[in-house]
Biopython code that builds the backbone (N, CA, C, O; Angstrom):
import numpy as np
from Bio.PDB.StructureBuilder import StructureBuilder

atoms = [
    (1, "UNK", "N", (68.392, 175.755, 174.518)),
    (1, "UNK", "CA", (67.314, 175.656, 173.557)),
    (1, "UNK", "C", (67.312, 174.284, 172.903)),
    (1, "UNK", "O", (66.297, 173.620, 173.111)),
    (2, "UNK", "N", (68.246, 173.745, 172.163)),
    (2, "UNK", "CA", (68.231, 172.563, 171.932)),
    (2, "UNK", "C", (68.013, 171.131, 172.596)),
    (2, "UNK", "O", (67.592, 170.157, 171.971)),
    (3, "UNK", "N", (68.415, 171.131, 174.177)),
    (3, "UNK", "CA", (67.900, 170.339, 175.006)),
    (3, "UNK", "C", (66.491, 170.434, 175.081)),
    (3, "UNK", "O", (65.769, 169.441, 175.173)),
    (4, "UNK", "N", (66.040, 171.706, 175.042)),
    (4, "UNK", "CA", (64.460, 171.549, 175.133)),
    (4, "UNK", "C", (63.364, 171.178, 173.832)),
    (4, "UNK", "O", (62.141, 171.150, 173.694)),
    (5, "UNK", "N", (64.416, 170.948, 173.087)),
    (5, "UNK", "CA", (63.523, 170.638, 171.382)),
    (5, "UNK", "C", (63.848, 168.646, 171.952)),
    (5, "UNK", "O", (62.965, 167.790, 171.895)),
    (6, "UNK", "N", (64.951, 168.449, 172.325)),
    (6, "UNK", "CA", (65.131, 167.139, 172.020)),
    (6, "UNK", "C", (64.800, 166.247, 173.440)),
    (6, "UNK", "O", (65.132, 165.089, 173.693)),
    (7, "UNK", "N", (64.162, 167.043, 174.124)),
    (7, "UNK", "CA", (63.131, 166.602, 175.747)),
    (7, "UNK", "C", (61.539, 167.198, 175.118)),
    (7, "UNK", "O", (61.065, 168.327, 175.237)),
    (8, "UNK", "N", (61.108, 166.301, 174.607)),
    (8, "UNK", "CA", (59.722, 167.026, 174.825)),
    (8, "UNK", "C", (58.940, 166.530, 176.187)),
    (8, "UNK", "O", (58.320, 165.496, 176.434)),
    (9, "UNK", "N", (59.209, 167.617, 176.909)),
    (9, "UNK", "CA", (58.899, 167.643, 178.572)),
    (9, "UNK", "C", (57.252, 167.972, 178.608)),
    (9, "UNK", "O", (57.116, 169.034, 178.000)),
    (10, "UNK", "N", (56.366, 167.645, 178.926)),
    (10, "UNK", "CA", (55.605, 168.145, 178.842)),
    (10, "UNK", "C", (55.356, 169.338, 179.841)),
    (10, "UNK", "O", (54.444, 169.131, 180.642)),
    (11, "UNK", "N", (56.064, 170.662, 179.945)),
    (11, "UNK", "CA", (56.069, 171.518, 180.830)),
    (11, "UNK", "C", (54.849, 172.848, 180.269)),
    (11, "UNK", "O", (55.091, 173.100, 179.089)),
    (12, "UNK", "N", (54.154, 173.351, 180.585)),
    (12, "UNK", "CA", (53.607, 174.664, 179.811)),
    (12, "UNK", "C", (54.134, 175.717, 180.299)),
    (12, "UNK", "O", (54.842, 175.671, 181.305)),
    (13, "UNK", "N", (53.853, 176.873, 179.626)),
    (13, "UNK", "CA", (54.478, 178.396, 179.959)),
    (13, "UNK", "C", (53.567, 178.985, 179.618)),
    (13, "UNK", "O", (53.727, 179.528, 178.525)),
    (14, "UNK", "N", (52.211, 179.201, 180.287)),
    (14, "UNK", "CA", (50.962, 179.774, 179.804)),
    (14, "UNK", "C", (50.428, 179.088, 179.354)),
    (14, "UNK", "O", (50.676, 177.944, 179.734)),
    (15, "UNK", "N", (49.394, 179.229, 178.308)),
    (15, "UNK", "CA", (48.826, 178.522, 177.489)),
    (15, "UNK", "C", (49.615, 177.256, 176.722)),
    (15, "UNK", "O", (49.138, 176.123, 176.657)),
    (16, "UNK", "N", (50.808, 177.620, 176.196)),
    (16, "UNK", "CA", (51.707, 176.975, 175.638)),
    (16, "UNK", "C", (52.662, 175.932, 175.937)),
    (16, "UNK", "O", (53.459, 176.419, 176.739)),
    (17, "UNK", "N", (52.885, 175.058, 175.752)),
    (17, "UNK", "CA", (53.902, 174.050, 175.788)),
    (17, "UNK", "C", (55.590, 174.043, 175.625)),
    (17, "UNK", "O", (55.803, 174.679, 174.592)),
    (18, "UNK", "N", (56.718, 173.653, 176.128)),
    (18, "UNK", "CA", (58.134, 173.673, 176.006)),
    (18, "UNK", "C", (57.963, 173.594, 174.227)),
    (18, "UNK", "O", (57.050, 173.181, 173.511)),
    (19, "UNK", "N", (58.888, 174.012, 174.024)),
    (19, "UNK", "CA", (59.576, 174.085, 172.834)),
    (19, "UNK", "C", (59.099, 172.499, 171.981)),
    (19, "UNK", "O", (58.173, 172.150, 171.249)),
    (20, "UNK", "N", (60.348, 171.840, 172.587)),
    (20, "UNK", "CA", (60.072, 169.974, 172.282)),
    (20, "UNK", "C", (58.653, 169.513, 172.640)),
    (20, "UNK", "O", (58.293, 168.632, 171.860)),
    (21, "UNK", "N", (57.814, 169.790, 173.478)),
    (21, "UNK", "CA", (56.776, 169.386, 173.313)),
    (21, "UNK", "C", (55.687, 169.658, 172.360)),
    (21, "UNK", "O", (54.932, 168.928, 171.718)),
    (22, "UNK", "N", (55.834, 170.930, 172.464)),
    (22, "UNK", "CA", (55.096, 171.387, 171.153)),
    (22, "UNK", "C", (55.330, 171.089, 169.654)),
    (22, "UNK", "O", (54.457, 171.044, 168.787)),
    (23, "UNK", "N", (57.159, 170.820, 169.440)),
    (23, "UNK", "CA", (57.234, 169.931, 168.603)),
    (23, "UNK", "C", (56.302, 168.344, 167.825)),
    (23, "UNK", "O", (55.756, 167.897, 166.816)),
    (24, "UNK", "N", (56.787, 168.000, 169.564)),
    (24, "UNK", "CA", (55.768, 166.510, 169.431)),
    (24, "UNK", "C", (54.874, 166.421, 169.281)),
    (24, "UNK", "O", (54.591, 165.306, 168.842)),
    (25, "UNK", "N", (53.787, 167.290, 169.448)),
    (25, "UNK", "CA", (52.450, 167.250, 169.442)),
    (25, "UNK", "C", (52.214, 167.541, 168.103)),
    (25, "UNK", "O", (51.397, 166.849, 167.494)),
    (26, "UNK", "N", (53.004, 168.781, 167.343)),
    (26, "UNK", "CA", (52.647, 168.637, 166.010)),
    (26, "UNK", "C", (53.211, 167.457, 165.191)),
    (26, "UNK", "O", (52.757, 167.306, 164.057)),
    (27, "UNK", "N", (53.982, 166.759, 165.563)),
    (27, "UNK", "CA", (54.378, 165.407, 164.646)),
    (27, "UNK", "C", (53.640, 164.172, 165.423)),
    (27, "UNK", "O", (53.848, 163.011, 165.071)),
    (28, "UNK", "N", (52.729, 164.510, 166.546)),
    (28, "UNK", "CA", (51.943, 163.336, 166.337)),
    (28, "UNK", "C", (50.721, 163.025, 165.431)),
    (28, "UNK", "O", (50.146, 161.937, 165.409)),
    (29, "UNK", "N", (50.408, 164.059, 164.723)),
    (29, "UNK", "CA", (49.040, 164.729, 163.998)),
    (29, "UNK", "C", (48.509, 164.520, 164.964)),
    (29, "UNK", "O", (48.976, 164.467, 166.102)),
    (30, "UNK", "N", (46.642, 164.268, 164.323)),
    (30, "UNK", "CA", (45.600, 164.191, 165.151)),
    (30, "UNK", "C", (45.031, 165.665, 166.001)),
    (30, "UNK", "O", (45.391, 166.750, 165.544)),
    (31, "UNK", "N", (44.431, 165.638, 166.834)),
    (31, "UNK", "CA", (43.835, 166.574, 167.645)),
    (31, "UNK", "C", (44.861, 167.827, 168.067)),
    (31, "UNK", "O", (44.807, 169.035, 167.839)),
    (32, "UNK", "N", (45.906, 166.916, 168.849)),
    (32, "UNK", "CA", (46.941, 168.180, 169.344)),
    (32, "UNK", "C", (47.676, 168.473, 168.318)),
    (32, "UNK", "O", (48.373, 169.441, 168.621)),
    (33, "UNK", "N", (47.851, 168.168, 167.381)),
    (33, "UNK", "CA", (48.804, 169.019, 166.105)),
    (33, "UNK", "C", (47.764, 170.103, 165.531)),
    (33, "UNK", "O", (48.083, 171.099, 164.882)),
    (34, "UNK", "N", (46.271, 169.666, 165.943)),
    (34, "UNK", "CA", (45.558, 170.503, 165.155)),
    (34, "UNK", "C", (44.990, 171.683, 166.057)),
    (34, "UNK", "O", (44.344, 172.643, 165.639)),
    (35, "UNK", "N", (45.431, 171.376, 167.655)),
    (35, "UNK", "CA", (45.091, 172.462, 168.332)),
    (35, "UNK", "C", (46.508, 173.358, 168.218)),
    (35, "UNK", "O", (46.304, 174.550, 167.991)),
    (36, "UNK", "N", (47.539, 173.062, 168.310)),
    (36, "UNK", "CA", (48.855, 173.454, 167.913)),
    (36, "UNK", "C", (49.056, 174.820, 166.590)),
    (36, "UNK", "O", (49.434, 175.990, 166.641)),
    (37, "UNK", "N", (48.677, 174.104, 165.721)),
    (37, "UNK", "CA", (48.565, 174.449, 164.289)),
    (37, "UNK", "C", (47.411, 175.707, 164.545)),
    (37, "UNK", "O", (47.679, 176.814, 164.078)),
    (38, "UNK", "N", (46.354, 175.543, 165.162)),
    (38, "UNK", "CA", (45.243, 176.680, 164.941)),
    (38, "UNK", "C", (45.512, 177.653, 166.130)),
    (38, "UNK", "O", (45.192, 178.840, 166.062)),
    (39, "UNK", "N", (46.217, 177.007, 167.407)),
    (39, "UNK", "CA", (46.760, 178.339, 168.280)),
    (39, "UNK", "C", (47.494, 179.330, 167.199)),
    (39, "UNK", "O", (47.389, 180.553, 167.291)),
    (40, "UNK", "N", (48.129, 178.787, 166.331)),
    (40, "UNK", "CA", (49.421, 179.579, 165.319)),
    (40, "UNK", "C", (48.943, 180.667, 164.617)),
    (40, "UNK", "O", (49.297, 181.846, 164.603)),
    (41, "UNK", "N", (47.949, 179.972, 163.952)),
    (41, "UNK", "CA", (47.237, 180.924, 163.211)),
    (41, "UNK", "C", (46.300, 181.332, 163.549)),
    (41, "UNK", "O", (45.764, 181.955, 162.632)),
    (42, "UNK", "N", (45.758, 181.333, 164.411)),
    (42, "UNK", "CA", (44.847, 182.478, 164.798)),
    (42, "UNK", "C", (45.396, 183.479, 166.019)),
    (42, "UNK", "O", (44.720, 184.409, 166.460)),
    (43, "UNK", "N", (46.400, 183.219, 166.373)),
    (43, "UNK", "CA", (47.644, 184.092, 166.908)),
    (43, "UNK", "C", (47.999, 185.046, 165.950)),
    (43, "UNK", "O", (47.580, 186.196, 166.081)),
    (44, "UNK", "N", (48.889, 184.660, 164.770)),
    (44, "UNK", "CA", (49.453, 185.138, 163.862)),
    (44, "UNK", "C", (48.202, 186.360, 163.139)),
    (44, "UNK", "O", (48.449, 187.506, 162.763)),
    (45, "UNK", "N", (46.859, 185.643, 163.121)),
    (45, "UNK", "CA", (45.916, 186.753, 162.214)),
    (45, "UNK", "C", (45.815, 187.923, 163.425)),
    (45, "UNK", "O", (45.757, 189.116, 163.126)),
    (46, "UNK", "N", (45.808, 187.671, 164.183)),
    (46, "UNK", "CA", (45.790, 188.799, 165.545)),
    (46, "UNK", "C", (46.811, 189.821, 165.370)),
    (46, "UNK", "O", (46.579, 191.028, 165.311)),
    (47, "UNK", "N", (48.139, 189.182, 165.279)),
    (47, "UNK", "CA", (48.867, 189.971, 165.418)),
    (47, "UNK", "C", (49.347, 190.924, 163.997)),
    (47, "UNK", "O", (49.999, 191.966, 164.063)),
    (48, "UNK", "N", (48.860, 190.294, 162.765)),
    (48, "UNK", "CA", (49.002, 190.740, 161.785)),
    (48, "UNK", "C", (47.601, 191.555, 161.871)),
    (48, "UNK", "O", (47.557, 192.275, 160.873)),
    (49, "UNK", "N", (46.966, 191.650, 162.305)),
    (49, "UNK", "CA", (45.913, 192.795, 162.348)),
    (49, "UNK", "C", (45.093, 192.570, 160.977)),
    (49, "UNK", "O", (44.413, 193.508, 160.559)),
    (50, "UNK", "N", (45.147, 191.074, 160.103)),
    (50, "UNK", "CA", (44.303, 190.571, 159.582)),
    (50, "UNK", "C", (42.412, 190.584, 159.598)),
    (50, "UNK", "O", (42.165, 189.715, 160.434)),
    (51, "UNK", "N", (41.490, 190.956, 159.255)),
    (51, "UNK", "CA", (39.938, 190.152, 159.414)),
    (51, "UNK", "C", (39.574, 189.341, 159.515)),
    (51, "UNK", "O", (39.453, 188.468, 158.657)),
    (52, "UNK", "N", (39.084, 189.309, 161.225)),
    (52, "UNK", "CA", (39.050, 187.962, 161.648)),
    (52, "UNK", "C", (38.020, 187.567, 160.981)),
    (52, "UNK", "O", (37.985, 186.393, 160.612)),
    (53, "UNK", "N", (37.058, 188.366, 160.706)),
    (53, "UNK", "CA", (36.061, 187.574, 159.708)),
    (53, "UNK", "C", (36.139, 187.050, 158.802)),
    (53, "UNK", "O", (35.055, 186.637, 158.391)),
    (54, "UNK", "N", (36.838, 186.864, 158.304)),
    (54, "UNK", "CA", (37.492, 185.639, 156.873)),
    (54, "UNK", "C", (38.416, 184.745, 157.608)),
    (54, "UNK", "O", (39.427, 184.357, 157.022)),
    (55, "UNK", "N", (38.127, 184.287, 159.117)),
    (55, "UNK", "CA", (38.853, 183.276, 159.469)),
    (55, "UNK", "C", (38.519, 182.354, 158.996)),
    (55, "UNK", "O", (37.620, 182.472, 158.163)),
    (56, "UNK", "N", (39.060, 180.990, 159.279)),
    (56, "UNK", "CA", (38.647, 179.536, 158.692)),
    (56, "UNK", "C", (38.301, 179.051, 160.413)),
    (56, "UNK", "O", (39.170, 178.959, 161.280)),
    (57, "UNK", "N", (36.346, 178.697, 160.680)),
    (57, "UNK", "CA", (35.898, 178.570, 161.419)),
    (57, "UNK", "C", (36.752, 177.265, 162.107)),
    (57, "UNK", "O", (36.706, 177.005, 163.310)),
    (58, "UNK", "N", (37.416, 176.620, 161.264)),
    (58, "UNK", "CA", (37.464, 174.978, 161.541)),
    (58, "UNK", "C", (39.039, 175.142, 162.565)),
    (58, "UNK", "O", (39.491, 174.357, 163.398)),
    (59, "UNK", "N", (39.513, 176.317, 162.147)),
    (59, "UNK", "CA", (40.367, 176.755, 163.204)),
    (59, "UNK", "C", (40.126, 176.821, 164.860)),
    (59, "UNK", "O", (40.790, 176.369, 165.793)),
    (60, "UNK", "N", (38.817, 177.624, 164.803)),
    (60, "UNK", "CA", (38.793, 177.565, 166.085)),
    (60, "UNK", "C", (37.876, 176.890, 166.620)),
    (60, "UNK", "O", (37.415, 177.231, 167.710)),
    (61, "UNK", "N", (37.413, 175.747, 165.923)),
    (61, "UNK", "CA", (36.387, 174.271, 166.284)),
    (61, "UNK", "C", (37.712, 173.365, 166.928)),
    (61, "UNK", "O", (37.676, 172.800, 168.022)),
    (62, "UNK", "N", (38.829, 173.365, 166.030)),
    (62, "UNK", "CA", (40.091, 172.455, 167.147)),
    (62, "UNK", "C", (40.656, 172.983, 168.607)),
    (62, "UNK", "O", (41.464, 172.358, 169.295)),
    (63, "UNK", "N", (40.250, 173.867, 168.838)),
    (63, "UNK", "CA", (40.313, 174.771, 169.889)),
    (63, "UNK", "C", (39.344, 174.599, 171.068)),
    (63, "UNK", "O", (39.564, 174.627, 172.279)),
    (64, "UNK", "N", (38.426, 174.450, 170.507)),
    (64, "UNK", "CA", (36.888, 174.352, 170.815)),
    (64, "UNK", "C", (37.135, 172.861, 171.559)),
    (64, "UNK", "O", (37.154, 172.752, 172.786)),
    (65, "UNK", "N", (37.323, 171.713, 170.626)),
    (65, "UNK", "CA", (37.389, 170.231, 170.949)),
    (65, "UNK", "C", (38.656, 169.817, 172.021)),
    (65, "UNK", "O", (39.032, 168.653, 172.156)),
    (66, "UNK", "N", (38.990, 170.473, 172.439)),
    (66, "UNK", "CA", (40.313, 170.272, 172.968)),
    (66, "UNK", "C", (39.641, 169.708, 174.544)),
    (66, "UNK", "O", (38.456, 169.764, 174.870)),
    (67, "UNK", "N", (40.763, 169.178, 175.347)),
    (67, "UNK", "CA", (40.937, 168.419, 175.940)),
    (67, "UNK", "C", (40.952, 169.620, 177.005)),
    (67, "UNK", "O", (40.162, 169.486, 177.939)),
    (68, "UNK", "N", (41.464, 170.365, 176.994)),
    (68, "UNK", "CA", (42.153, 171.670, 177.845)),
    (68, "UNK", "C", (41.488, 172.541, 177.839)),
    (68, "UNK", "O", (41.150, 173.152, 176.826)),
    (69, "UNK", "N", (41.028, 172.882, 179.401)),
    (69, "UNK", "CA", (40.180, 174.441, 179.846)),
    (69, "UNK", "C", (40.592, 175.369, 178.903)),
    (69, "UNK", "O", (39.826, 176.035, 178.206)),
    (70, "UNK", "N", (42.303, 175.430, 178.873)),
    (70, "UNK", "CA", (43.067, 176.958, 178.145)),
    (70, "UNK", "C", (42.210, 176.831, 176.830)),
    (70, "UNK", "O", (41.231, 177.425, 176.378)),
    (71, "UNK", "N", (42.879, 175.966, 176.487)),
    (71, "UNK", "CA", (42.805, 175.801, 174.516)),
    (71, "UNK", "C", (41.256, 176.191, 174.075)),
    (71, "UNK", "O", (40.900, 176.834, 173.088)),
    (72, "UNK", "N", (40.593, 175.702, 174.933)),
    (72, "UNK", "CA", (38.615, 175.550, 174.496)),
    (72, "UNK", "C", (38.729, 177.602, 175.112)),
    (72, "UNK", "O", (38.108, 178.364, 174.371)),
    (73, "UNK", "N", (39.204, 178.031, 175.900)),
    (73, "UNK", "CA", (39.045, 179.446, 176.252)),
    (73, "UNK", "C", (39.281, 180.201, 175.284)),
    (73, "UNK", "O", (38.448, 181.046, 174.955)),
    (74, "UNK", "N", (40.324, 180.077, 174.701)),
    (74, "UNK", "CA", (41.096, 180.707, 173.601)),
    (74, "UNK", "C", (39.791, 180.605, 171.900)),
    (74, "UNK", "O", (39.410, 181.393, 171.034)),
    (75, "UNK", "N", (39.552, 179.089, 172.267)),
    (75, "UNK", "CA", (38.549, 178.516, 171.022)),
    (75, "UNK", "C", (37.912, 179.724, 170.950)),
    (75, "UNK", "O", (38.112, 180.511, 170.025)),
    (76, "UNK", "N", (36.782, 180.033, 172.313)),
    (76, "UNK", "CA", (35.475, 180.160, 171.812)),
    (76, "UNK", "C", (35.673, 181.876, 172.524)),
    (76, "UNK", "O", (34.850, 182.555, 173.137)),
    (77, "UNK", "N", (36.856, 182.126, 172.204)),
    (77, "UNK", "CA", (37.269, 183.813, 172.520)),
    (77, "UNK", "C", (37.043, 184.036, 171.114)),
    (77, "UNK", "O", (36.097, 184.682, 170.663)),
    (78, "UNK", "N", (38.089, 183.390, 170.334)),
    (78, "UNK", "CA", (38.088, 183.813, 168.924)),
    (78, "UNK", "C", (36.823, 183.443, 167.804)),
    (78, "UNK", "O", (36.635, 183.927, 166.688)),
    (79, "UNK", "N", (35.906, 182.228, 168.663)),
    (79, "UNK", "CA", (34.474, 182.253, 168.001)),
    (79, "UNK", "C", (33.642, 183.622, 168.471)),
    (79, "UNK", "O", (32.675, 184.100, 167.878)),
    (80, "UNK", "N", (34.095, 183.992, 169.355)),
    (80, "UNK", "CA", (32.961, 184.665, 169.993)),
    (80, "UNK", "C", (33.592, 186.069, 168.936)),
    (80, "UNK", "O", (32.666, 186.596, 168.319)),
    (81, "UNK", "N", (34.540, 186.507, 168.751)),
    (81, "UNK", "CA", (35.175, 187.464, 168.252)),
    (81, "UNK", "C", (35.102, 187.832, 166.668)),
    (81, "UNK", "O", (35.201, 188.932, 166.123)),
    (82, "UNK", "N", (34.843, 186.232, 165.983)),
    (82, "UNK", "CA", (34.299, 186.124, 164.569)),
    (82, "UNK", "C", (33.047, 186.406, 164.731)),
    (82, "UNK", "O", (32.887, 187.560, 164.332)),
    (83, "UNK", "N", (32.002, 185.935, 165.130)),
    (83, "UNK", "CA", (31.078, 186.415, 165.117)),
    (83, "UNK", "C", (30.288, 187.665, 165.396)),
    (83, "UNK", "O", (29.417, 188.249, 164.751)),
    (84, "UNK", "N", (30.945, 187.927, 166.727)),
    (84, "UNK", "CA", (30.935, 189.581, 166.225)),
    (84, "UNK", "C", (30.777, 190.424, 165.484)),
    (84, "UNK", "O", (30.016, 191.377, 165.315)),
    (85, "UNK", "N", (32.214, 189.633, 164.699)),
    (85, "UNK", "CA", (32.901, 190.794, 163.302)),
    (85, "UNK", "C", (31.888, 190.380, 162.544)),
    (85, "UNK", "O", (32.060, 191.105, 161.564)),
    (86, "UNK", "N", (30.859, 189.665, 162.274)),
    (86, "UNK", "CA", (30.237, 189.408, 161.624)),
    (86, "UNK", "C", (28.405, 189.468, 162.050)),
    (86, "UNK", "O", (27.415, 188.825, 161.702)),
    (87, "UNK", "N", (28.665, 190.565, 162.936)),
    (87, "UNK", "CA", (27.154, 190.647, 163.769)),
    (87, "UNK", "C", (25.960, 189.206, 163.627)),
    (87, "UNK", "O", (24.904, 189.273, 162.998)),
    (88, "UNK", "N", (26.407, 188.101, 164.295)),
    (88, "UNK", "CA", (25.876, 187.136, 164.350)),
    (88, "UNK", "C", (25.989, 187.282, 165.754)),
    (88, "UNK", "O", (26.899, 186.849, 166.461)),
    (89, "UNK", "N", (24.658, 188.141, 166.215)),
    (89, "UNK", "CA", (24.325, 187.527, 167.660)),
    (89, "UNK", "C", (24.127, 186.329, 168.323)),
    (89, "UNK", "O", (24.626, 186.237, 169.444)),
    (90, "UNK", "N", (23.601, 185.531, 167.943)),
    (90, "UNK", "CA", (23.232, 184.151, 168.854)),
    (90, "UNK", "C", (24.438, 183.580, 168.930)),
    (90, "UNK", "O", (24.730, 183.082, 170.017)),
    (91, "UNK", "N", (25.313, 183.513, 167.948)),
    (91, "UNK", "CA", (26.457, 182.815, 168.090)),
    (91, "UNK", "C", (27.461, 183.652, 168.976)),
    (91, "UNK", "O", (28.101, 183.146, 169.898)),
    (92, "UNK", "N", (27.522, 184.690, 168.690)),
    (92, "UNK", "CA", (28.237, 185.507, 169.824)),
    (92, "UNK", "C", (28.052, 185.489, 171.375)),
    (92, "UNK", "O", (28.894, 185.505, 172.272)),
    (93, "UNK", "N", (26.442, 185.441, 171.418)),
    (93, "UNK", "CA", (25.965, 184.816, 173.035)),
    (93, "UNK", "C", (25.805, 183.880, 173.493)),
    (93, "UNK", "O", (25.206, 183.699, 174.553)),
    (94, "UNK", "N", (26.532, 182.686, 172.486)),
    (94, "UNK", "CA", (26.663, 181.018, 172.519)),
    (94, "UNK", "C", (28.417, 181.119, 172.811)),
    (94, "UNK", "O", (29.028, 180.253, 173.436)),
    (95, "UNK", "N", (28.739, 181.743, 172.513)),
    (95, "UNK", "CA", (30.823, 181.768, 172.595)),
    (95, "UNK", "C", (30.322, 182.504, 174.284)),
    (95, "UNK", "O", (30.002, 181.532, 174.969)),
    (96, "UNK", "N", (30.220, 183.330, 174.816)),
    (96, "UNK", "CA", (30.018, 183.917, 175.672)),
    (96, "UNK", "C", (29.758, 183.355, 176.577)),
    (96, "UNK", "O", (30.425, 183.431, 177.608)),
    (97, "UNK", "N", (28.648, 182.586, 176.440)),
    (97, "UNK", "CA", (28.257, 181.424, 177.791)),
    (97, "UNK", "C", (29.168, 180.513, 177.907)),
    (97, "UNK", "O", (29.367, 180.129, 179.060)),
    (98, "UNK", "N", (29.853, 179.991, 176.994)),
    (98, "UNK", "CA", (30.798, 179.404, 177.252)),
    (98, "UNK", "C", (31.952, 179.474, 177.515)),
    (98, "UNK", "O", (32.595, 178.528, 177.969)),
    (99, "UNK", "N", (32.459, 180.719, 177.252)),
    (99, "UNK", "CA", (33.394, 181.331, 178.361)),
    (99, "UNK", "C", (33.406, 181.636, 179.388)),
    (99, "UNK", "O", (34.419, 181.584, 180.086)),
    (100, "UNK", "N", (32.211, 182.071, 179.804)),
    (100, "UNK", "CA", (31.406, 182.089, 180.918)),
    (100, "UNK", "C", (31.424, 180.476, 182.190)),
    (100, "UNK", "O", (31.640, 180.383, 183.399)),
    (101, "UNK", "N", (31.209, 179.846, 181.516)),
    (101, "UNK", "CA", (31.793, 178.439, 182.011)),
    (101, "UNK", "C", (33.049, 178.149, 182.267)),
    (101, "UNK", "O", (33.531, 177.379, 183.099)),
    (102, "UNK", "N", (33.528, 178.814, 181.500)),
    (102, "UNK", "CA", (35.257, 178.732, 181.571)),
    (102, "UNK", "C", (36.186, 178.819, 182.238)),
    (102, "UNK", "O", (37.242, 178.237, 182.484)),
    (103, "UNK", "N", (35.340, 180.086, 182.646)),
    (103, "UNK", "CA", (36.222, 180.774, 183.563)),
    (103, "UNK", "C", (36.975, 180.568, 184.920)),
    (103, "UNK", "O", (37.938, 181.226, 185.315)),
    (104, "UNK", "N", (36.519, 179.804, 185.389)),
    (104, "UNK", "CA", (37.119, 179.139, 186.782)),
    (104, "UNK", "C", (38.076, 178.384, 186.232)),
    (104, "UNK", "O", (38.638, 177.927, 187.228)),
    (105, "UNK", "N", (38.597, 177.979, 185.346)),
    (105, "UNK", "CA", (39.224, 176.909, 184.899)),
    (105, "UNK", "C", (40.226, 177.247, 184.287)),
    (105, "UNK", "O", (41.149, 176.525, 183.910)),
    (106, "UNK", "N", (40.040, 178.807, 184.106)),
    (106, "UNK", "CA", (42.049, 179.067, 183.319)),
    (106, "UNK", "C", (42.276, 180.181, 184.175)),
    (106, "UNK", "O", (41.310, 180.790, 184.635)),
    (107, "UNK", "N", (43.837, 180.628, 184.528)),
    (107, "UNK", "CA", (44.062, 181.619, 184.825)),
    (107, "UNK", "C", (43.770, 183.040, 184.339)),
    (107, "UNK", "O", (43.496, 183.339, 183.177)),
    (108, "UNK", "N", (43.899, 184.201, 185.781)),
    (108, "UNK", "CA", (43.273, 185.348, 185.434)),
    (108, "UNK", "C", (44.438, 185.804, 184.125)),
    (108, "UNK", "O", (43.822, 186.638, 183.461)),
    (109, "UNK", "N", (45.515, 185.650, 183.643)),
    (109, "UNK", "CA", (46.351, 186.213, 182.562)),
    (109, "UNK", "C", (45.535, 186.414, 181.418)),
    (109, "UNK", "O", (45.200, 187.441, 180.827)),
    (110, "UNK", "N", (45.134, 184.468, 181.117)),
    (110, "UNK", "CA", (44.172, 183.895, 179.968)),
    (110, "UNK", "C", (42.905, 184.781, 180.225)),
    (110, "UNK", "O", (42.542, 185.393, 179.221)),
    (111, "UNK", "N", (42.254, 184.956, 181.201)),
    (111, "UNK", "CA", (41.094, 186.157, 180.791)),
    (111, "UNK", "C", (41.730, 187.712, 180.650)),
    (111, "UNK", "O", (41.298, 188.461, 179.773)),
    (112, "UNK", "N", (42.503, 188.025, 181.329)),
    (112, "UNK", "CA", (42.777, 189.636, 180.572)),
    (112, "UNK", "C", (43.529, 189.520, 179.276)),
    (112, "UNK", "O", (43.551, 190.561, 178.619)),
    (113, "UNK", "N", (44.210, 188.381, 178.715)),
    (113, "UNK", "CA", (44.686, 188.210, 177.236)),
    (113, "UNK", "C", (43.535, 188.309, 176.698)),
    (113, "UNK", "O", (43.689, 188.991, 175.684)),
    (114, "UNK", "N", (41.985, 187.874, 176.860)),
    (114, "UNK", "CA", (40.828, 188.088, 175.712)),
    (114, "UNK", "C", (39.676, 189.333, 176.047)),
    (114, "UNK", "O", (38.576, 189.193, 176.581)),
    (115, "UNK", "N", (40.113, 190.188, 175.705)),
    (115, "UNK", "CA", (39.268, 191.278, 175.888)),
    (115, "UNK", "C", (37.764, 191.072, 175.439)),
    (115, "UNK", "O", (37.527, 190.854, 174.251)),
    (116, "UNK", "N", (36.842, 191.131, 176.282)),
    (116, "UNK", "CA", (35.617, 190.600, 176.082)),
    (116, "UNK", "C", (34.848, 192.602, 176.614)),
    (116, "UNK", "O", (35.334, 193.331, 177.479)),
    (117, "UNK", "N", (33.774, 192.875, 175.837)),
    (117, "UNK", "CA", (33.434, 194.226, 175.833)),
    (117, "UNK", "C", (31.938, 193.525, 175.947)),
    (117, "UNK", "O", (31.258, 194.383, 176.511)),
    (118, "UNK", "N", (31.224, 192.542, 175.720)),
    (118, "UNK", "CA", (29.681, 192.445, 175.651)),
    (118, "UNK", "C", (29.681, 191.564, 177.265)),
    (118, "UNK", "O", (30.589, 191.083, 177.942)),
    (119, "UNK", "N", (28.584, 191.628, 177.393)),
    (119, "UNK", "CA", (28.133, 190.717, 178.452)),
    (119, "UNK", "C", (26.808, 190.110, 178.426)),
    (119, "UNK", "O", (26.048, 190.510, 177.544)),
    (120, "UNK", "N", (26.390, 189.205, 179.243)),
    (120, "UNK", "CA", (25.882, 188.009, 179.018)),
    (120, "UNK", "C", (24.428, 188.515, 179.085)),
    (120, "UNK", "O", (23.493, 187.729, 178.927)),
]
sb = StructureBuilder()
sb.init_structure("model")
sb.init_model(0)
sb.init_chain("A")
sb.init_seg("    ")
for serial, (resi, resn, name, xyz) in enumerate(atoms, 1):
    if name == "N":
        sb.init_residue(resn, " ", resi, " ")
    sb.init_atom(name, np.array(xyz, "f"), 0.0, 1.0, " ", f" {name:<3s}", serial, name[0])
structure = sb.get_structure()
């Protein structure tokens, strides 16, 4: 474990990054600390069984902006999922198409991790 905090390798394990890399990315700030930082917490509100509708949108806009098929999948799962909770159709069938786009571009895991019930 400690070799892998003090190699930030850039290796992933799913969606996610080695240990040390993910380190680095949050001490570089900028973009990837902030896609880093909003994987966390909008992980964490999931699993705490929190309302996603009182998320902080700007969470999953760094998600959204990302560089990475995964990260933008994940984005506009959890846009598509706020809006929902918040019966805002257009925006819900705006996250949708764009997952919809997505899809060739991340593994089948990353689509059965986001349970999607509407269709296009």
């Amino acid at each position: 474990m400690g070799i892998m905090c003090v190699l930030p390798l850039p290796i992933k394990t799913g969606i996610t990054y080695s240990d040390g890399m993910r380190w680095s990315r949050l001490h570089k700030k900028g973009q990837e600390a902030d896609e880093e930082i909003a994987l966390f917490k909008l992980a964490e509100n999931e699993i705490t069984g929190n309302d996603i509708s009182a998320l902080d949108q700007r969470q999953m806009e760094s998600l959204i902006k990302s560089k990475e098929a995964e990260f933008r999948y994940y984005g506009y799962y959890y846009f598509y999922q706020y809006h929902k909770s918040n019966k805002n159709d257009k925006e819900m069938q705006a996250a949708l198409q764009a997952i919809e786009e997505l899809k060739d571009k991340v593994s089948a895991l990353i689509q059965e991790d986001c349970k999607i019930t509407e269709t296009l």
